[in-house]
N, C-alpha and C positions, 0 to 999 in steps of 0.2 A: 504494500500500500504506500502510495504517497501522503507524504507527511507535507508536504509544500516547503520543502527545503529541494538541492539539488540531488540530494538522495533518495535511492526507490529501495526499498526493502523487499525481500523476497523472500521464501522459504523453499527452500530442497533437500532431495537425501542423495545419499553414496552407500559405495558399499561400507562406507565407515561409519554410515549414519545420517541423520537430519542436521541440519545449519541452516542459521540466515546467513543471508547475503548483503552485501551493502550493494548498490550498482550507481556508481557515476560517472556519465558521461560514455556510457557504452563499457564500462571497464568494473570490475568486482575489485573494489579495494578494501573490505574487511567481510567477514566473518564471525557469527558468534552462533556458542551451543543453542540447541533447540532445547526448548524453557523444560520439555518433560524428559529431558536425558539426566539420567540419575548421575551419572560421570562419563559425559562425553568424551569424544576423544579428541586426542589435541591435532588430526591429521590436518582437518579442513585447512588451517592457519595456516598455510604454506600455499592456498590455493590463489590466494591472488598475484602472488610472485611467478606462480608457474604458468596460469592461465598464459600471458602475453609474453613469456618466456622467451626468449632469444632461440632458444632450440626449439620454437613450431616452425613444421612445416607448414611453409606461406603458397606454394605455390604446386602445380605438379613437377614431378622432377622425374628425370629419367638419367641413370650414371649414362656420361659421355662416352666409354670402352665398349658398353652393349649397346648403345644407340649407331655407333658409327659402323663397329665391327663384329655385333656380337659376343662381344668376349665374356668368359664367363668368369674369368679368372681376375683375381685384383678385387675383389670384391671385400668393403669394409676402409677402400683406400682412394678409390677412384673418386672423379670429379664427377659430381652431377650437372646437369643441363636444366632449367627450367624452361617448358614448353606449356601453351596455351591447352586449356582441359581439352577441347573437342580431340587435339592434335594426340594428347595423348593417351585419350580414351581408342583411337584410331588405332594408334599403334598397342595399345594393349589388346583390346577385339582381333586383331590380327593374329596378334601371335597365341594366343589361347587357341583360337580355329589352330593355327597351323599345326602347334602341339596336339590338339584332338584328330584331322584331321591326318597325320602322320603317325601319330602313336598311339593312339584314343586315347578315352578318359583317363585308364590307368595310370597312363604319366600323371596325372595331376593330382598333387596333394593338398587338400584344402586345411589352414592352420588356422588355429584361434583357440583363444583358451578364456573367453566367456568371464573373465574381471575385466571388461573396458568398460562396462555402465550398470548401473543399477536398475536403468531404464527398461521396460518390458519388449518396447517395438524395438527400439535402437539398440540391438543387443546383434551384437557384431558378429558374435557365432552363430546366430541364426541367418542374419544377414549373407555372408558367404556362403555358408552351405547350401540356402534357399536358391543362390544366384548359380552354383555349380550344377547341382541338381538340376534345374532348367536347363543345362547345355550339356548334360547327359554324365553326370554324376563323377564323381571324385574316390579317390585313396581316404580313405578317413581313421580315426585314431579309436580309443577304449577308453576309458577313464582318466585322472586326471593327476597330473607329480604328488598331488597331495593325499590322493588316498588309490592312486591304481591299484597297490600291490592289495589292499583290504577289498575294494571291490572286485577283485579275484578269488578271493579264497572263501570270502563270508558267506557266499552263496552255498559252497562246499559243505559248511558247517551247522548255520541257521537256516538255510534254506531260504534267505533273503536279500533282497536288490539291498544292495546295503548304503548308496542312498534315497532309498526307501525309508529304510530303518533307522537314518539319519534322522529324517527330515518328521516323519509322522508315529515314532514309535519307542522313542526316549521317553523313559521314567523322566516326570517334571519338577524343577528345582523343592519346588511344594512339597510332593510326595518324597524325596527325599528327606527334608528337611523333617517333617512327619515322623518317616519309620527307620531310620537308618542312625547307627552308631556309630560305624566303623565306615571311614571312604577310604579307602587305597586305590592312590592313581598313579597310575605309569605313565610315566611321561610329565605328570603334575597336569594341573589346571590354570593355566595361565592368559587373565582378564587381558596381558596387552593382544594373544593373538585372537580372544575374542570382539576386541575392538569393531572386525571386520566381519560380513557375510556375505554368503552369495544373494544379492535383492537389497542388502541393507539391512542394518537394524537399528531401531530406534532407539530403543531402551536400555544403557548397557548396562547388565544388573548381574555378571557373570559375579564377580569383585564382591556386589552386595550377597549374593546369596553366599558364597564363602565367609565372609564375615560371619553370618548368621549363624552358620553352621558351626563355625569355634567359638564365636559365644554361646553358642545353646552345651557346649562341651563334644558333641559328636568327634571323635578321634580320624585327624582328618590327616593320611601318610603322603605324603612328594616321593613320590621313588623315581630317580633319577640324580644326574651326574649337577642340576642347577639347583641351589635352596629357591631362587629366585623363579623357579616355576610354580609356583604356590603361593601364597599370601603369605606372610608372619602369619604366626600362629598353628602353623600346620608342622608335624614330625618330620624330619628328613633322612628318608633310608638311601645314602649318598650310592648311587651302586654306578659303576662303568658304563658306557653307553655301549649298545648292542648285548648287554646281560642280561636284560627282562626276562628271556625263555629261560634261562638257568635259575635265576630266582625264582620266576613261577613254578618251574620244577619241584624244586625244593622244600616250595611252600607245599604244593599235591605230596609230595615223600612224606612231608611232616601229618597230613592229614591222613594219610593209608597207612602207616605204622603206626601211627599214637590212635588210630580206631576211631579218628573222624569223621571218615568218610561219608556222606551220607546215600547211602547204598539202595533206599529206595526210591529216593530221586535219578541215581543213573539206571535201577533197572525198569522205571517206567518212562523216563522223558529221553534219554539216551541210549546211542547204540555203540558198541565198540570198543568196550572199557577194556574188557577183557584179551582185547590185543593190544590193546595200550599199556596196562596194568604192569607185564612182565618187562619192560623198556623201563618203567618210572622207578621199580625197582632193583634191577641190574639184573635180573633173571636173563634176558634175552642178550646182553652184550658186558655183560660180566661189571659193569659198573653202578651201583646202585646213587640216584639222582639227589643224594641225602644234601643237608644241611652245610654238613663239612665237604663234600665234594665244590658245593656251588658256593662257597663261600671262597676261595682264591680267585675264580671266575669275575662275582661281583662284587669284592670289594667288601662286603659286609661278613659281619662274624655270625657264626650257627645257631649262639643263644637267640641273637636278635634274629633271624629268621624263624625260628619257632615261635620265639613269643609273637610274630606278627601272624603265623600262622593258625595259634590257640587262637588269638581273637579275633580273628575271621570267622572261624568254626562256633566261637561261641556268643557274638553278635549279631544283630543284622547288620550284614553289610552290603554294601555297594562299591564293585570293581571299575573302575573307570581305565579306559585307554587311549593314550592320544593319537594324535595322527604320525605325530612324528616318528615314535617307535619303529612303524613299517613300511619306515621313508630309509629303511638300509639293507644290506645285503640279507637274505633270509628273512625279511620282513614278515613274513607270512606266520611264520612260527608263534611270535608272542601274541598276534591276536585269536590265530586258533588255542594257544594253548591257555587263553585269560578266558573262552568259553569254558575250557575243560576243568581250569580249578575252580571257576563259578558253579560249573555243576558239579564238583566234586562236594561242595560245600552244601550246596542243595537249596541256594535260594531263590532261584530263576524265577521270575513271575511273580514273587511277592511283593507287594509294593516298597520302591523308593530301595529294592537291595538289588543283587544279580549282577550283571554286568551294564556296561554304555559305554559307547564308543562315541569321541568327540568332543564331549564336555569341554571346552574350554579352546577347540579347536576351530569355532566359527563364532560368533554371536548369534544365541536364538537359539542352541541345544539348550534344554533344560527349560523352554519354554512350549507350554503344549495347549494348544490352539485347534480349532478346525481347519481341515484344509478344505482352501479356497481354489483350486486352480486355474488354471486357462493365465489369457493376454500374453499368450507364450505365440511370435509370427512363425506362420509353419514353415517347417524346412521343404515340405514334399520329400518323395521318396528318393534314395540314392540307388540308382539303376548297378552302381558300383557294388559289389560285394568285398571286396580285400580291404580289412581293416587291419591298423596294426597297432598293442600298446602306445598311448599317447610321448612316454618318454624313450620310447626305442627309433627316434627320428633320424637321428644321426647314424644309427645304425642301416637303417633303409639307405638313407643316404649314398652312405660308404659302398652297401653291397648289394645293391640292385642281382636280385635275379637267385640271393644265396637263401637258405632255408634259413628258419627260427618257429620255437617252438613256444608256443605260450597259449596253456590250460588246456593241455589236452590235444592239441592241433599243431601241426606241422606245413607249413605252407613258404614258400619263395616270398621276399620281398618283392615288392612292386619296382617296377624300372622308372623314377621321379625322371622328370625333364621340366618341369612347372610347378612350384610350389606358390602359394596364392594364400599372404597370413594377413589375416584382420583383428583386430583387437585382442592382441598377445604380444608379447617379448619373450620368446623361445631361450634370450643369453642373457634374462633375469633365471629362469625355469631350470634349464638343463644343465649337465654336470660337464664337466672338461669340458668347458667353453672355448680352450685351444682345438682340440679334436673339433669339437664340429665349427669351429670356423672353417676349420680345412674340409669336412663335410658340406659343409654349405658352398663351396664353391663345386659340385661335380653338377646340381641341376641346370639347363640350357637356359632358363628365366625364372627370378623371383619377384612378384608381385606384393606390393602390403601397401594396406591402407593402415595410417597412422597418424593424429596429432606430431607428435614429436621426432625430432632426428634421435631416436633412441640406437642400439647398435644393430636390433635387428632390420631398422629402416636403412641405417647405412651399407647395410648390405642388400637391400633390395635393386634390382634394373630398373621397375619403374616403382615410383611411389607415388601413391594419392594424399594429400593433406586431408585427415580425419575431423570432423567435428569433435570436440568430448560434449561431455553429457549438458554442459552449462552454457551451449550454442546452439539447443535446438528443446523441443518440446516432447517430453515423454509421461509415463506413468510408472510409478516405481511403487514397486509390491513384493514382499518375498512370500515364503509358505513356514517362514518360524520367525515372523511378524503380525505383530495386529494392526498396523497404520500401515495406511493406503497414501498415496502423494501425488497430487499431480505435480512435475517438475516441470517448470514456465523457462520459457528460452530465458536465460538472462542475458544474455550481450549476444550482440552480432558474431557470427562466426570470424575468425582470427584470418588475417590472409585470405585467399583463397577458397578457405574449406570447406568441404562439402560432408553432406550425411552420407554415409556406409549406402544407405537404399538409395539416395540418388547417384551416385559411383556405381553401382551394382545395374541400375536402371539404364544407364547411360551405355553399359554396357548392353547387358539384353540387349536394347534396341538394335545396336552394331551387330548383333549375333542375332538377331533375328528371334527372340525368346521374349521384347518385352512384355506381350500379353499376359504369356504365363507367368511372368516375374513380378510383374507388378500388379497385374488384374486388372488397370485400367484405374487405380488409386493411387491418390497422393500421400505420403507419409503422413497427413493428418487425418484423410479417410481411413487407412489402417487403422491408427488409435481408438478414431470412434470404433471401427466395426468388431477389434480385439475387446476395444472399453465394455461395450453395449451385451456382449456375451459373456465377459467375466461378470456382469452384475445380471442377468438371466440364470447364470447359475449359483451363483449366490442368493438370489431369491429361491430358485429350488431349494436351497438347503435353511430356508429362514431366515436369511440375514440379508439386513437392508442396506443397499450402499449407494450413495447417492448420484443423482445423472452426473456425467463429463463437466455441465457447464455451470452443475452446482460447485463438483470437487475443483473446478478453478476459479471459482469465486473463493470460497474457503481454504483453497489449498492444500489441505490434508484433512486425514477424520481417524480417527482411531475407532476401529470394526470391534463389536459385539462376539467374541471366537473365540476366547479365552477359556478352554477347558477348565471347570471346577470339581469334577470327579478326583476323590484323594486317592481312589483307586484305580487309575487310569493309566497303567503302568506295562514294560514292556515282557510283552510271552503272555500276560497273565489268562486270555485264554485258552492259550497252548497247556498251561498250568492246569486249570481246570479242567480238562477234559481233553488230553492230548487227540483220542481218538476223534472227535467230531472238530477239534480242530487241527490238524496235523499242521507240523511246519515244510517248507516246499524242499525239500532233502527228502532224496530216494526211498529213505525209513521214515519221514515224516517225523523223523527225531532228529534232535541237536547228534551232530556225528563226530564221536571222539575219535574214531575210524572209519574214514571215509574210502570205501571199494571203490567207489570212483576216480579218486588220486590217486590209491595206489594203482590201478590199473594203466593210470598214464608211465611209470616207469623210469619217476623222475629219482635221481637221486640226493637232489636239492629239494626235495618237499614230497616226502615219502608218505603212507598212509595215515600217521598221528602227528601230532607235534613231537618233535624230535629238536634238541639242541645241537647246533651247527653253527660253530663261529665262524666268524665273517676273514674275508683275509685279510683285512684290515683293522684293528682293534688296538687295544692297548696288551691283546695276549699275544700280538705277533709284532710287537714294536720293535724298531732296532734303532741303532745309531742314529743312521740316516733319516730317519723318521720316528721317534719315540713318545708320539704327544695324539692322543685322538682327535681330530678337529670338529665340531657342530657345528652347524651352522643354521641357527634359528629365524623364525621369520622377524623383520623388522618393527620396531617400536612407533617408529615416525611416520611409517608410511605404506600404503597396502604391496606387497611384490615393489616393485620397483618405480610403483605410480608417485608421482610430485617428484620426482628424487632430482631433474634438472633443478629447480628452486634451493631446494635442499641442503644441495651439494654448494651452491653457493654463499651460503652462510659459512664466514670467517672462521675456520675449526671444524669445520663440520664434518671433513673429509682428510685424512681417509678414514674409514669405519673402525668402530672404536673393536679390538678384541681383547676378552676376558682369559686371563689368565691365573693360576694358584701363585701366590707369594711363593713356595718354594720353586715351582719350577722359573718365574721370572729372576728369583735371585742364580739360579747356578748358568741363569745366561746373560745375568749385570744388568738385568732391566726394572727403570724403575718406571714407576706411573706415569702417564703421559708419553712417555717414552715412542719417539716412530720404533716399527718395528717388520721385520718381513715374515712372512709365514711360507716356506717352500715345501716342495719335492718336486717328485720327476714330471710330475701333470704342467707344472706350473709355478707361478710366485707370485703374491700381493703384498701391497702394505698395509699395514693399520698402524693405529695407535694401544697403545698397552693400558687394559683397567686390572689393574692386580688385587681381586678380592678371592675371599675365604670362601663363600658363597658357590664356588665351582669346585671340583675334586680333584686332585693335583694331577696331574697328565693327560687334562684332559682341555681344552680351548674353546670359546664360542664366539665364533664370527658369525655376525649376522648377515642374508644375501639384502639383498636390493640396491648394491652399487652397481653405477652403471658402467661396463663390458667396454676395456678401453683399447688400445690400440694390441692386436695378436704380436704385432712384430717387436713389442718392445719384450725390455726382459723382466718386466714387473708390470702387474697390472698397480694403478696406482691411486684407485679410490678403495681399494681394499674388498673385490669381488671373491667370494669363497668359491665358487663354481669354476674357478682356474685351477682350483686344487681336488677340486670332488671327483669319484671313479663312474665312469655312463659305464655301469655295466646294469644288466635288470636284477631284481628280487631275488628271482628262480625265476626257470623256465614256466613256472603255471601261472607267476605274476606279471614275472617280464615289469615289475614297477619302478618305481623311482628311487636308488641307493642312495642318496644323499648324503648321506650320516656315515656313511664306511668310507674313511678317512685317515689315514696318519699325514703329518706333516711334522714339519722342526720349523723353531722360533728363533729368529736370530734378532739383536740391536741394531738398527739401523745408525 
């Protein structure tokens, strides 16, 4: 609203959440929290710096090496050209036919990775995939860096999409706080990376509901290598990164020998124990999974493994697992193996105990709401069938034409010649960021539409200057939110820049698709006719939500959906009545052994959870490398979103890494200290924070620097992905390793 000053006030959300907006003169020069955000986050502040940022792309740009001659090579270094849109929507429409029409669609790989807006129409992965699909479908990917390796294997075990199970079937912070004593979580539950979600969230109350929980006294455990993944006030079972499977082990040992087990919960909700059984306790390979075996492993001592163990067994509790866990090699392992000591323990299904996956991994788990769905733009179908794990791109890359195997299946990589990325940064995401730059140069053309000269724009042929979300008009909604937003263009688009659907459009028509592509509507008849059926079926389901030209009058409204059932919790019909209601596993039971896995014949994820350390750890350290490195998500800002702004604040860069006071002292490093982190992948800088807080050998760089020049010998905003291993999970996750790491710390 105008106030009758030269300021217009406005309200929107991100995926960080709601904010006002200041707007003057066409331009957003401040920012504040939205009045019902209980602790908002601090990302918004950095958006009016970035907005008119020096690094948008103003214009289209096409590198001068592939414009003159093709080349594919030099890519990340060459000079770009800016040419007039028609000229180089021309010349992109060209060469896509010529790639389909030479190679078909298979060559082409459509990229996005769905954080460029919180927006429901302008949502960039739908966007490309709708526009490929129309010109006869695309190479496309599986799940996401962030949970591919779990949405592999959860199916395995629950018998569930497991963002399904994210999204509609978390026990809620409430029912917890209710029934539960005991929280043990892996990986910790940490409010900064709920800050963010996929849609946004309004309310960030991750922070508040832990508080509550250690005032109420609920015994609330951080297992992990950070104290700092947890609140104050919570235990810290300080254990090695990649040791979860061997402590959970230990903890199952502790309850089958001490006669805890609760033995009629596995023999009516579970199948498989009993080939799992003789492994847990050394029967079958001569090593029993005890206390004192897994205590070198993780770092913790056997009493303290037991005593965590009895009071699992003899409270209600509630398992929590983060995402990051099975963001490393054998990932797969600790979240099947957090089902099997949930069900060993026997509390599946009752409320506020059992297990959850995510808590503290998005904003809006632990919040349980009705789902609303729809205002999702349809992709249409992809005539393409060859998909392959999201983070095995580089792989494809490199080996057009070689086998790889992932869940069961064995299939040839596809032969890329076109790669086409929309609202993603692939060298924020992915690991050895050196490797696949050198992957990135074998496709014949890459294509991205992008706001910013980020590094994956600089390595694109041609590039379209992107909208973001705060240059055009959408509606932002998630499915673990109760506010609804109309987002109001606030300023003119920057430069030259255009919406994803009118780039997309521009094209169709060149290709002769744009009927099908657009339907004959403008990006604001899609919103109505997405709007108009999201609130048809919300009236089916009771809940009223008001017309398009109310919600931009009002701007937002916070929806009547908030689940009040205290027993609305996850399994609990499963619980009741396994048979009328089975879970979607072949037994219709949770599977501690699954005949399906082991019939695939993998020896990196065999028929139970099995412990299998990674090759990289702090059990295989040496010299040359004796320090685990993590590398958690960013505090300031989502993936690598604002980070041009960012980076320019005086000190800002390079990224700060956490180190133990002994291992800084025996390499003369004191606080503040620049400092390099190497191996053979790579080198970055950072800065030195020397706290007690972390486990001595062990490091945390945060990612979201941005991916700087390949040819120097140091990256020099302190990018951890110069050092991380792209190798997959296992063959049945083929996910994201991120976490299996050694590197060495030197003074700069």
């Amino acid at each position: 609203m105008n106030d009758g000053s030269t300021r217009d006030t406005k309200v929107t959300t991100s995926h960080w959440g709601a904010f006002e907006v200041d707007i003057e003169n066409d331009r957003i020069v401040a920012t504040r929290p939205f009045a019902a955000d209980p602790r908002p986050s601090a990302i918004p502040e950095a958006l009016p710096k970035a907005l008119h940022h020096k690094s948008r792309v103003l214009r289209p740009s096409i590198r001068k090496a592939w414009l003159d001659t093709r080349e594919r090579t030099g890519r990340g270094a060459g000079e770009f050209v800016e040419v007039p849109w028609d000229e180089a929507l021309d010349i992109a429409a060209t060469e896509i036919t010529r790639v389909c029409d030479t190679h078909g669609n298979e060559a082409i790989y459509g990229g996005s990775y769905g954080w460029a807006s919180a927006g429901r129409f302008h949502h960039a992965q739908s966007q490309v995939h709708r526009f490929l699909n129309c010109i006869g479908g695309y190479v496309s990917s599986f799940g996401s860096y962030s949970t591919g390796c779990a949405q592999s294997i959860m199916p395995h075990v629950f018998g569930s999409n497991f963002m399904s199970l994210l999204y509609e079937h978390q026990d809620g912070w409430q029912t917890i706080y209710d029934n539960a004593e005991t929280l043990v979580m892996f990986g910790g539950i940490n409010s900064k990376n709920a800050q963010v979600s996929m849609g946004g969230i309004t309310e960030h109350d991750t922070g508040v509901w832990l508080d509550r929980f250690i005032a109420k006294g609920i015994t609330c455990v951080n297992v992990g290598p950070q104290r700092t993944d947890a609140p104050d006030g919570c235990d810290w079972m300080a254990i090695r990164p990649a040791s979860d499977t061997a402590l959970m082990l230990a903890l199952a040992h502790v309850l089958e020998t001490e006669n805890l087990t609760d033995r009629d919960f596995l023999n009516r909700y579970t199948v498989g124990y009993e080939q799992f059984r003789p492994y847990l306790l050394g029967e079958s390979d001569g090593q029993p999974k005890s206390p004192e075996w897994a205590a070198p492993l993780c770092g913790v001592g056997p009493d303290e493994i037991r005593a965590l163990a009895r009071r699992m067994a003899s409270t209600p509790t509630m398992v929590t697992v983060s995402w990051s866990i099975q963001r490393a090699q054998h990932g797969e392992q600790p979240y099947w193996m957090s089902g099997v000591l949930a069900a060993m323990i026997g509390q599946i299904g009752l409320a506020g105990c059992g297990v959850g996956y995510g808590f503290g991994a998005i904003g809006g788990v632990g919040k349980r709401l009705k789902g609303l769905h729809g205002m999702t733009f349809p992709q249409k179908q992809n005539p393409i069938d060859k998909v392959i794990p999201v983070a095995r791109v580089a792989d494809m890359l490199r080996n057009p034409g070689q086998p790889f195997d992932f869940n069961g299946k064995r299939e040839p990589y596809a032969d890329i010649r076109l790669v086409y990325w929309a609202g993603g940064n692939p060298y924020h995401h992915h690991q050895d960021l050196n490797a696949l730059h050198d992957a990135w140069q074998k496709p014949e053309t890459i294509i991205v539409n992008e706001p910013y000269w980020t590094a994956t724009a600089k390595r694109g042929d041609i590039v379209f200057p992107a909208t973001t979300p705060y240059e055009r008009e959408d509606i932002g909604r998630s499915n673990l939110d109760d506010y609804l937003f109309h987002m109001p263009q606030c300023v003119s688009p920057v430069g030259e820049a255009r919406n994803d659907y009118d780039i997309f459009a521009g094209l169709a028509q060149r290709m002769g698709v744009q009927d099908a592509f657009t339907e004959g509507k403008t990006s604001g008849e899609w919103i109505e006719q997405l709007y108009a059926a999201y609130r048809e079926g919300a009236a089916q389901n009771g809940i009223d939500v008001p017309t398009l030209p109310a919600l931009r009058d009002a701007n937002w409204v916070q929806l009547p959906i908030t689940v009040d059932e205290p027993n609305d919790t996850l399994f609990a019909p499963f619980r009741a009545n396994p048979d009328a209601a089975p879970l979607g596993t072949p037994s219709g039971k949770i599977e501690i052994y699954s005949e399906t896995i082991a019939s695939f014949g993998y020896d990196d994820c065999i028929g139970h959870p099995i412990w299998l350390p990674p090759d990289e750890w702090l059990g295989s350290a040496c010299a040359q490398a004796p320090l685990h490195m993590v590398s958690p998500q960013p505090a300031d800002k989502l993936h690598s979103q604002l980070e041009s702004a960012l980076a320019d604040v005086k000190g800002a860069r390079p990224e700060t890494v956490v180190l133990h006071p002994v291992d800084a002292a025996a390499r003369g490093i004191a606080n503040g200290d620049l400092v390099k982190l190497f191996n053979t992948r790579g080198a970055c800088r950072a800065k030195a924070q020397i706290s007690e807080d972390i486990i001595q050998g062990v490091v945390a760089l945060p990612t979201g620097a941005w991916y700087s020049d390949p040819d120097a010998d140091i990256d020099l905003d302190g990018n951890p992905n110069v050092l991380t291993r792209d190798i997959g999970t296992s063959r049945l996750g083929q996910g994201c390793s991120a976490h299996t790491a050694l590197v060495e710390v030197a003074k700069l």
